[in-house]
DOLO-273280 format. One record per residue (C-alpha): residue number from 1; residue in three letters; x, y, z. Coordinates in nm, 3 decimals, padded with zeros to 5 digits. Each point is the difference from the previous one (the first is absolute). Layout:
DOLO-273280
<pt NUM ALA <X Y Z>>
...
This chain:
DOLO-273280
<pt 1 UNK <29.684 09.267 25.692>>
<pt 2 UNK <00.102 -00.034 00.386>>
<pt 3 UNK <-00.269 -00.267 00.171>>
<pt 4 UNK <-00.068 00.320 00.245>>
<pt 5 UNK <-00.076 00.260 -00.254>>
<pt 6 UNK <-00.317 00.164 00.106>>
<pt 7 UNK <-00.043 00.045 -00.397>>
<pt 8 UNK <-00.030 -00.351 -00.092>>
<pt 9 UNK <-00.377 -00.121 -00.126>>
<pt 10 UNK <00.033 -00.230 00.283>>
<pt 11 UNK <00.040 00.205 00.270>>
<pt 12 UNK <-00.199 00.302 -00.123>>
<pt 13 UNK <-00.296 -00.305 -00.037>>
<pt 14 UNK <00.050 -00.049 00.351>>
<pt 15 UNK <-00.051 00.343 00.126>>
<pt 16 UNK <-00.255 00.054 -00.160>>
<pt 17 UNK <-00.203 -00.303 00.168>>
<pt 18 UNK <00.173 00.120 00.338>>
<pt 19 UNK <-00.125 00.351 -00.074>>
<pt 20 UNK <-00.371 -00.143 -00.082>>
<pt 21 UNK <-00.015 -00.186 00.306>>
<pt 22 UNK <00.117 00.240 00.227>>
<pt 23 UNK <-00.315 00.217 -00.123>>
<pt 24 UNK <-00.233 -00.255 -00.023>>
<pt 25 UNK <00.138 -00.048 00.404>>
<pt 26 UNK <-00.087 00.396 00.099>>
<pt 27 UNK <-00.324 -00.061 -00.201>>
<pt 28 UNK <-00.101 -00.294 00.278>>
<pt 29 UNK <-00.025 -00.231 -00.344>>
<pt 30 UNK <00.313 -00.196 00.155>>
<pt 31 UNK <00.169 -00.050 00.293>>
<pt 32 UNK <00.144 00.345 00.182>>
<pt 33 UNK <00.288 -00.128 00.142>>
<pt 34 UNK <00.165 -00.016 -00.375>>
<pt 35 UNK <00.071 00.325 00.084>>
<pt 36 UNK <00.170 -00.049 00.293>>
<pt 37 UNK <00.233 -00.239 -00.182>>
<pt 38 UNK <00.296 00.249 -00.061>>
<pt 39 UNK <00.104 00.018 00.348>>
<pt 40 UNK <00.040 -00.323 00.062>>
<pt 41 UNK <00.133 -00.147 -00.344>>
<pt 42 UNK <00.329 00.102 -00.167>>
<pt 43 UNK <00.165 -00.049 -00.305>>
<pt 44 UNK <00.212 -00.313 00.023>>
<pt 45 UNK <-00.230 -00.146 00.273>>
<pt 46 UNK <-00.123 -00.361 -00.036>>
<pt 47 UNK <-00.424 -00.008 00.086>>
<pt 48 UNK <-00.228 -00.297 00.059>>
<pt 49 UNK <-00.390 00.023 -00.087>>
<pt 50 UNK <-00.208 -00.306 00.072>>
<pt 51 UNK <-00.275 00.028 -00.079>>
<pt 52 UNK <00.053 00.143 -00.320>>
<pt 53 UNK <-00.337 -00.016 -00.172>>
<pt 54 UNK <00.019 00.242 -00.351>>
<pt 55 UNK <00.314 00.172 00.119>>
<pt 56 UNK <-00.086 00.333 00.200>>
<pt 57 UNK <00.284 -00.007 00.209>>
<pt 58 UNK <00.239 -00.209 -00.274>>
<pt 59 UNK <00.006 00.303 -00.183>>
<pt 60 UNK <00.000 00.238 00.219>>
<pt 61 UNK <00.287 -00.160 00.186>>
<pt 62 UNK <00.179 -00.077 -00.333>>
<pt 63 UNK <00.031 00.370 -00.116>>
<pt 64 UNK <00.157 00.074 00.351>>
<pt 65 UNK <00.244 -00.312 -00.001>>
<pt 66 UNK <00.148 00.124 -00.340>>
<pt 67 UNK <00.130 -00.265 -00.191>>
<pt 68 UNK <00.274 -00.045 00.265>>
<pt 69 UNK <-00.251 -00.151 00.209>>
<pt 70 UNK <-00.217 -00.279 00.006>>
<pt 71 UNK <-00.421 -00.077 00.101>>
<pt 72 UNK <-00.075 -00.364 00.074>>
<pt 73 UNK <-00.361 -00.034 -00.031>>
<pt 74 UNK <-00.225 -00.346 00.096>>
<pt 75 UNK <-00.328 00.009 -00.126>>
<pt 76 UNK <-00.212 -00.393 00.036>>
<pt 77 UNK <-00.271 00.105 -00.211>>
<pt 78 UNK <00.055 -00.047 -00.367>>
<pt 79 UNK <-00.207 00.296 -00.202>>
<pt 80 UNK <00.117 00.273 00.229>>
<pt 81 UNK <00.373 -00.143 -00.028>>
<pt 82 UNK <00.008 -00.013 -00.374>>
<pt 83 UNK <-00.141 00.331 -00.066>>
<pt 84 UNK <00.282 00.111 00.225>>
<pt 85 UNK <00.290 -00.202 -00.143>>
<pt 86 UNK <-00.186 00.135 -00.390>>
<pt 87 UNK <00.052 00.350 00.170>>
<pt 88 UNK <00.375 -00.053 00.114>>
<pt 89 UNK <00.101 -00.198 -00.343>>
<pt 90 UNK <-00.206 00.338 -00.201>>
<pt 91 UNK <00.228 00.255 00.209>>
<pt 92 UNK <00.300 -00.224 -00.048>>
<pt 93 UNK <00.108 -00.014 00.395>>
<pt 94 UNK <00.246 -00.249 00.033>>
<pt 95 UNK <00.039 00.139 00.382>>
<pt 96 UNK <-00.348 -00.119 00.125>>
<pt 97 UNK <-00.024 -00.411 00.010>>
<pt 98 UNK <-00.350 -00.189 00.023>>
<pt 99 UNK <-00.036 -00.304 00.216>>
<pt 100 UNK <-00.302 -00.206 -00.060>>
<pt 101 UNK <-00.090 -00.092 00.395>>
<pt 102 UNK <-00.107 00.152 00.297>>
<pt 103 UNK <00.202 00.052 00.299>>
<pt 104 UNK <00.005 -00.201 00.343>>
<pt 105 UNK <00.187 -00.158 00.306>>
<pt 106 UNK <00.101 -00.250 -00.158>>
<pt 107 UNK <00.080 -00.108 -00.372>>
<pt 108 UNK <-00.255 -00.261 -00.157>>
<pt 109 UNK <-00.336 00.064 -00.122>>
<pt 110 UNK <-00.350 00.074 00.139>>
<pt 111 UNK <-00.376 00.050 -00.143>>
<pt 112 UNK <-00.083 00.313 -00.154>>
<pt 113 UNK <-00.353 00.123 00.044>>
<pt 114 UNK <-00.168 00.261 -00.226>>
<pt 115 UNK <-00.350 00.131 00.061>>
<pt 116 UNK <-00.249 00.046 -00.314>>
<pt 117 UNK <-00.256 00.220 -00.037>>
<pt 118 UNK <-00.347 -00.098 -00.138>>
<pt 119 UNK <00.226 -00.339 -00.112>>
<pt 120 UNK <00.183 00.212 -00.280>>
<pt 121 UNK <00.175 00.287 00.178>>
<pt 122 UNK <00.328 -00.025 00.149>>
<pt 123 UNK <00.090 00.197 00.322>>
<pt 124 UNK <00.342 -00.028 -00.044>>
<pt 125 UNK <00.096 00.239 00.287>>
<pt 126 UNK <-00.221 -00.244 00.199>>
<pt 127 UNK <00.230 -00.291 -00.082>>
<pt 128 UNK <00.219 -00.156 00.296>>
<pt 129 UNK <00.140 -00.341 00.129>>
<pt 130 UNK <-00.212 -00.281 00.149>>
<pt 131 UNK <00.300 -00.120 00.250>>
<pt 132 UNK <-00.286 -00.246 00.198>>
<pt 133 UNK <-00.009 00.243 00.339>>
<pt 134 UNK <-00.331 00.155 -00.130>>
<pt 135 UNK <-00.221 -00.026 -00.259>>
<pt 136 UNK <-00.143 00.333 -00.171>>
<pt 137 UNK <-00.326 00.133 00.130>>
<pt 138 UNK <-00.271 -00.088 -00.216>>
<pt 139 UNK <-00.103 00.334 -00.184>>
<pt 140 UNK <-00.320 00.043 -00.200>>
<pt 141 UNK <00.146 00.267 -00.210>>
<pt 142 UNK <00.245 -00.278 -00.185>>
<pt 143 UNK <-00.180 -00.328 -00.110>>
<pt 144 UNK <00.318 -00.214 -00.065>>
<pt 145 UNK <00.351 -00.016 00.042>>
<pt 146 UNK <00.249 -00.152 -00.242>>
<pt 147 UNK <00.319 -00.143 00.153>>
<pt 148 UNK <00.327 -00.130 -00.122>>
<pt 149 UNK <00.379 -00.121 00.179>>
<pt 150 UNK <00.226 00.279 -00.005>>
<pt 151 UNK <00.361 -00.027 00.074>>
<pt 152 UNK <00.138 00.173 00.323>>
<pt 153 UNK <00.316 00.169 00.015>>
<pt 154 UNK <00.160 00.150 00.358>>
<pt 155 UNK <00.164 00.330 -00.015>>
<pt 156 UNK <00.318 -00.133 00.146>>
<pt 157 UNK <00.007 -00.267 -00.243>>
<pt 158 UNK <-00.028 00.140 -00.290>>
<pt 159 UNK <00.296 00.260 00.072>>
<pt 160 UNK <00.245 -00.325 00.106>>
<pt 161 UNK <-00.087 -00.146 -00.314>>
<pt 162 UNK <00.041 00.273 -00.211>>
<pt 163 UNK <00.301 00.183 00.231>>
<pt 164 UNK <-00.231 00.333 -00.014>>
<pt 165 UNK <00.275 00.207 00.152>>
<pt 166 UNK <-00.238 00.213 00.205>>
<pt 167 UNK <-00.390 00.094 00.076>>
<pt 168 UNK <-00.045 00.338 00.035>>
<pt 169 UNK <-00.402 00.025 -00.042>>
<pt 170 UNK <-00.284 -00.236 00.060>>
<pt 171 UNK <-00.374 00.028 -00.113>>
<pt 172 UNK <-00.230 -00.252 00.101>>
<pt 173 UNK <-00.373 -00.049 -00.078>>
<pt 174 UNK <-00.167 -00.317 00.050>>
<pt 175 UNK <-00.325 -00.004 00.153>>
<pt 176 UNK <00.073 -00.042 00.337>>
<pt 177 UNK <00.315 -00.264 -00.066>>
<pt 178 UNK <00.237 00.297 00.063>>
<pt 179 UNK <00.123 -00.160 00.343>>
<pt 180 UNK <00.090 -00.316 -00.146>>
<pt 181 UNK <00.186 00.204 -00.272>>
<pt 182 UNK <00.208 00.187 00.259>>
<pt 183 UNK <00.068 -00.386 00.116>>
<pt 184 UNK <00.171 -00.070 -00.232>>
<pt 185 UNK <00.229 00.275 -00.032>>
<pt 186 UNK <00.129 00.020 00.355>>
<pt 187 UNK <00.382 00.002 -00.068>>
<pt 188 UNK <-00.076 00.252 -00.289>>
<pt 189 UNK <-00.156 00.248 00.218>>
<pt 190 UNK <00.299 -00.074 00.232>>
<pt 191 UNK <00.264 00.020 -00.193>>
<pt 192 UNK <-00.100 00.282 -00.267>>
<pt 193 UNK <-00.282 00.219 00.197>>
<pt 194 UNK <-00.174 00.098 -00.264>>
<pt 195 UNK <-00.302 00.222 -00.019>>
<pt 196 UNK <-00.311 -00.217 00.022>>
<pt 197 UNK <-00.349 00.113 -00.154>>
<pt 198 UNK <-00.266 -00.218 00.096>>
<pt 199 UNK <-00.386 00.011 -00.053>>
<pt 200 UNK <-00.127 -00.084 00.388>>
<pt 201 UNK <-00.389 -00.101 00.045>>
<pt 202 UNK <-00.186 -00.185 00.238>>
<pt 203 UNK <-00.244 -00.071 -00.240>>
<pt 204 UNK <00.260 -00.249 -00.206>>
<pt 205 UNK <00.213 -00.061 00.308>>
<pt 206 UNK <-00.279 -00.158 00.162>>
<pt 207 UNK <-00.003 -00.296 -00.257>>
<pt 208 UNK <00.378 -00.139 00.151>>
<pt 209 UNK <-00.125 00.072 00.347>>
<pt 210 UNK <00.203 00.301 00.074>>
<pt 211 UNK <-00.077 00.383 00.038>>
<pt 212 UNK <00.135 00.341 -00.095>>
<pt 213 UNK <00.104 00.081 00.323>>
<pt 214 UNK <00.182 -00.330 00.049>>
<pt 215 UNK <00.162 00.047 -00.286>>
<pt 216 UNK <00.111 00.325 -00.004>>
<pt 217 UNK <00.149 -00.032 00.351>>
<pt 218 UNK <00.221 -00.305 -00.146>>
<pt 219 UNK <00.162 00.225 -00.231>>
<pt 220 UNK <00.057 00.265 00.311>>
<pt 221 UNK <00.188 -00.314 00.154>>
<pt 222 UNK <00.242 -00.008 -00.294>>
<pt 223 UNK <00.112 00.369 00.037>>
<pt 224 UNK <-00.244 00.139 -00.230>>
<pt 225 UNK <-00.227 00.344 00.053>>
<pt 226 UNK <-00.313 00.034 -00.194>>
<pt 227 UNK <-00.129 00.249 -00.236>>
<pt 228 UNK <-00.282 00.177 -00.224>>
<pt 229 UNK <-00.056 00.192 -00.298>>
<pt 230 UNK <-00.128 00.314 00.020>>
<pt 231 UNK <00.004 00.114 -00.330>>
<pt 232 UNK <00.311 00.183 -00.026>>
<pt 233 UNK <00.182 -00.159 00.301>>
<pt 234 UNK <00.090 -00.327 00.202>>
<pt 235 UNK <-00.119 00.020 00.368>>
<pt 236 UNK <00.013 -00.203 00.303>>
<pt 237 UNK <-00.277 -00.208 00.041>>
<pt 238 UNK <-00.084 -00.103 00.337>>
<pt 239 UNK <-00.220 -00.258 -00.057>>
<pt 240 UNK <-00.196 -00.211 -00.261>>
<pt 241 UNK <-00.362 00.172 -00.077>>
<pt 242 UNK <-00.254 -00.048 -00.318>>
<pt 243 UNK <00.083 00.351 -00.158>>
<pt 244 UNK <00.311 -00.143 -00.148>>
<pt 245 UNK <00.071 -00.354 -00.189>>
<pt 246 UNK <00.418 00.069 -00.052>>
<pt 247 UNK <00.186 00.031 00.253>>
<pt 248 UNK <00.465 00.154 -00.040>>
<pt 249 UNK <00.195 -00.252 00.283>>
<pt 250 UNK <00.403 00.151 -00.023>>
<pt 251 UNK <00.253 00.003 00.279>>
<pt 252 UNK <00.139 00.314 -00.050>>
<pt 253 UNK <-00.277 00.190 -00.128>>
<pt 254 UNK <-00.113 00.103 -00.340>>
<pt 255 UNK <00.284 00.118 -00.260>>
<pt 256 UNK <00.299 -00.048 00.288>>
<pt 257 UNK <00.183 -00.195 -00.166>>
């Protein structure tokens, strides 16, 4: 049976956990730019998602890549990452690899902080990296927070070491490390342009002393315009506000290429 055969178990598995997601998304029970997805991802296309957590966007992306393409995702913390690599090995994609790191400037390795709640409940979409600029804000809703070293991996590393012939997507969601993410994958973004979808707040910004607005306008500087989902459609964005955590940077626009 061809490896692309839309009737292989495989690959029907797959759509089906693409299809799920994608309702769960116009439900508001995940997030809505999965739906967006198809006009920025082909098949064939080669997608980064940092930030990786269960695997929302892994398998989203990885039914759009088709086994001719590839999904690279980094997830640091260790539960969320093997319930995703259980989920990849159960639908038998070869095409989406899972790194065990988060992402950064520069390669080496840096504190991971998660917060607990009522010291037995992880907030694992409150975890992010202590780097030493600032420590979290205290915050009586979580009584603890468990840390560990995590290794760090740069964008533009990783694809010289493992000659990843081109970048075609990027997802990023890291409580407020996003900037230092984009660091890191300078000559990516220049050579390759890809399509960059990056969660933007000032609430997690504000722990590596930068802002949405700051940010945002750095990505302007590198020939990039800025977008929104509406629901059905992409459109321009002219600014950062709280009504929306995702925000589409392409240089072309959405679907041009």
């Amino acid at each position: 049976m061809p490896q692309n055969d839309p009737t292989r178990p495989d690959r029907r598995r797959l759509a089906l956990i693409a299809r799920a997601l994608r309702g769960a998304a116009r439900l508001s029970l995940a997030e809505p730019e999965l739906r967006g997805l198809p006009q920025l991802v082909r098949p064939g296309d080669v997608c980064f998602d940092i930030g990786a957590a269960y695997g929302m966007y892994s398998f989203s992306l990885a039914h759009l890549v088709g086994p001719t393409g590839a999904v690279h995702s980094f997830e640091p913390q260790p539960k969320p990452r093997g319930i995703l690599r259980t989920g990849v090995r159960a639908a038998g994609l070869d095409h989406v690899h899972v790194q065990d790191a988060a992402v950064g400037a520069e390669p080496g390795e840096l504190e991971m902080a998660l917060p607990v709640k009522f010291g037995f409940a992880p907030i694992h979409g409150h975890a992010h990296i202590n780097d030493g600029v600032r420590q979290p804000r205290p915050n009586t809703r979580f009584t603890r927070t468990r840390s560990w070293r995590t290794p760090i991996r740069t964008v533009d590393e990783f694809c010289a070491e493992r000659a990843v012939p081109r970048v075609d997507f990027v997802k990023v969601d890291a409580e407020g490390f996003e900037p230092t993410v984009i660091a890191g994958a300078r000559a990516t973004i220049e050579q390759h342009r890809p399509s960059l979808l990056l969660e933007i707040e000032d609430r997690h910004l504000s722990r590596y002393d930068t802002t949405a607005a700051e940010f945002s306008a750095s990505l302007r500087e590198l020939g990039y315009r800025m977008h929104t989902w509406d629901g059905r459609a992409w459109r321009p964005a002219a600014e950062v506000t709280t009504a929306q955590r995702n925000y589409l940077f392409t240089v072309d626009g959405p679907g041009a290429r």
